[in-house]
C-alpha positions in Angstrom: 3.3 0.5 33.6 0.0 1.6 32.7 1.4 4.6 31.2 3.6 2.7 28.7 0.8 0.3 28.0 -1.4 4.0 26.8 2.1 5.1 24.9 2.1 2.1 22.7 -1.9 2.0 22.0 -1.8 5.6 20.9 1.0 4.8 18.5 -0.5 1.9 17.2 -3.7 4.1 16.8 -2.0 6.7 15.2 0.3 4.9 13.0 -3.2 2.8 11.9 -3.1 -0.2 9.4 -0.9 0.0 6.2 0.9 -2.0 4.2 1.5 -4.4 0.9 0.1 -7.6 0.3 0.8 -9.9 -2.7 -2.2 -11.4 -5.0 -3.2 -12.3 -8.1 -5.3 -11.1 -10.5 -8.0 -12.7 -12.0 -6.1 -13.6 -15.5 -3.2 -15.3 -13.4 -0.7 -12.3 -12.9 0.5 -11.0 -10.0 -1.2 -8.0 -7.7 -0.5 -5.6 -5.4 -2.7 -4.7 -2.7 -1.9 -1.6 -1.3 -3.3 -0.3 2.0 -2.3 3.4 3.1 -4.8 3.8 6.6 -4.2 5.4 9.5 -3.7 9.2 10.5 -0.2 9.2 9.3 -0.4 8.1 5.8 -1.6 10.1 2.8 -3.3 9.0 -0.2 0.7 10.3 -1.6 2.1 7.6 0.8 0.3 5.0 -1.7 1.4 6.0 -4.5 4.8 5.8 -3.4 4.5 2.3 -2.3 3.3 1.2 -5.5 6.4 3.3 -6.8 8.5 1.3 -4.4 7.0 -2.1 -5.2 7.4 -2.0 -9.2 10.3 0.3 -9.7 11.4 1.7 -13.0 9.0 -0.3 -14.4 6.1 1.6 -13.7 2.6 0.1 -12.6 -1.4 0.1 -13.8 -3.6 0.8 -11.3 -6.5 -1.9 -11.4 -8.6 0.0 -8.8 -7.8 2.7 -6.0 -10.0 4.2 -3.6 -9.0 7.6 -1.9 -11.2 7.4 0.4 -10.2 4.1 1.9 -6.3 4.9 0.6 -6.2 1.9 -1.0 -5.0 0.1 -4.1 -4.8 -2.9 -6.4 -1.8 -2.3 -8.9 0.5 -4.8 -11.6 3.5 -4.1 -12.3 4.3 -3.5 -15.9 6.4 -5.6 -17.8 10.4 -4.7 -17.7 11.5 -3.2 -21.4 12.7 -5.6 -24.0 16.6 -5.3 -24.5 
């Protein structure tokens, strides 16, 4: 049991914090918090994310931090038809 209960720490440990949260900026738009930690991810796996999150729409990035491999992006507005 003891063993298992190891397993899953190191995992969680290894996998580390990452992930997307929704915000908004501070002239009322909508944000994307990106946050690419852990020994797994790459400062690539970010950018893909942010890819991911706006599509073919592309996205500004507000403010990014390699070290930390994290960033604050809006999505760019879809093309007029």
């Amino acid at each position: 049991m003891r063993l298992v209960a190891l397993g899953a720490l190191g995992a969680i440990a290894l996998g580390g914090c990452g992930g997307m949260h929704k915000t908004y900026l501070p002239d009322g738009n909508r944000g994307y918090s990106i946050s690419c930690r852990g020994v797994l991810n790459s400062w690539d796996s970010c950018l893909v994310k942010a890819g991911r999150v706006c599509g073919t729409r592309g996205y500004d990035t507000l403010r990014s931090s390699e070290f930390d491999r994290s960033l604050l992006i809006s999505c760019k507005a879809p093309p007029r038809k």
